[in-house]
C-alpha angles and dihedrals in degrees: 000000000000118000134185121186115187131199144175120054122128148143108306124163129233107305092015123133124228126189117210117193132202124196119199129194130162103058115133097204133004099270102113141117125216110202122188114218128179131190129203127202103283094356131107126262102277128211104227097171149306155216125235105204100196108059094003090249111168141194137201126194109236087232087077107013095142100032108054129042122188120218143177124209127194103266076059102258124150120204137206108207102191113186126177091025113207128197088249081065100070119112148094112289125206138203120220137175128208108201119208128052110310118191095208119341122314106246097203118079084214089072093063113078099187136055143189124233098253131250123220123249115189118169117190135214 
């Protein structure tokens, strides 16, 4: 069974970073995709960025291409390194992982079957 397991939000100001992890663990081969989502109050699931395992293919959503770079390192966790925070940042962000062979990230969050619990992300003015 698949598992995710997320760290790292927390409470920045305007301009702060803020590294998310997502530890993955279950996956019987290295097809697999990690996605990061994020929802604001009121506001859709969002898909912020991902990871494709296979070939390390990334994305980055244009909302925070500059700000925010997506990693992997060899224990299979993927990391969200978000830098000028801004208040539109704030949400929960959520880890998923989308298991068989992706050519690029898949855009849809119904392509992802597993999903982590959220972190918080809260930027201040």
């Amino acid at each position: 069974q698949v598992q995710l397991v997320e760290s790292g939000g927390g409470l920045v100001q305007r301009g702060g970073s803020l590294r998310l992890s997502c530890t993955a663990s279950g996956f019987t081969d290295q097809a697999y995709v990690i996605g990061w989502f994020r929802q604001a109050p009121g506001k859709e699931r969002e898909r912020v960025s991902c990871y494709v395992n296979s070939d390390a293919s990334t994305y980055i959503a244009d909302s925070v291409k500059g700000r925010f770079t997506i990693s992997r390192d060899a224990k299979n966790t993927v990391y969200l390194q978000m830098s000028s925070l801004e208040p539109e940042d704030t949400a929960i962000y959520y880890c998923a992982a989308a298991d068989g062979v992706y050519v690029g990230c898949p855009p849809s969050r119904h392509a992802y079957e597993f999903w982590g619990q959220g972190t918080q992300v809260s930027v201040s003015s």
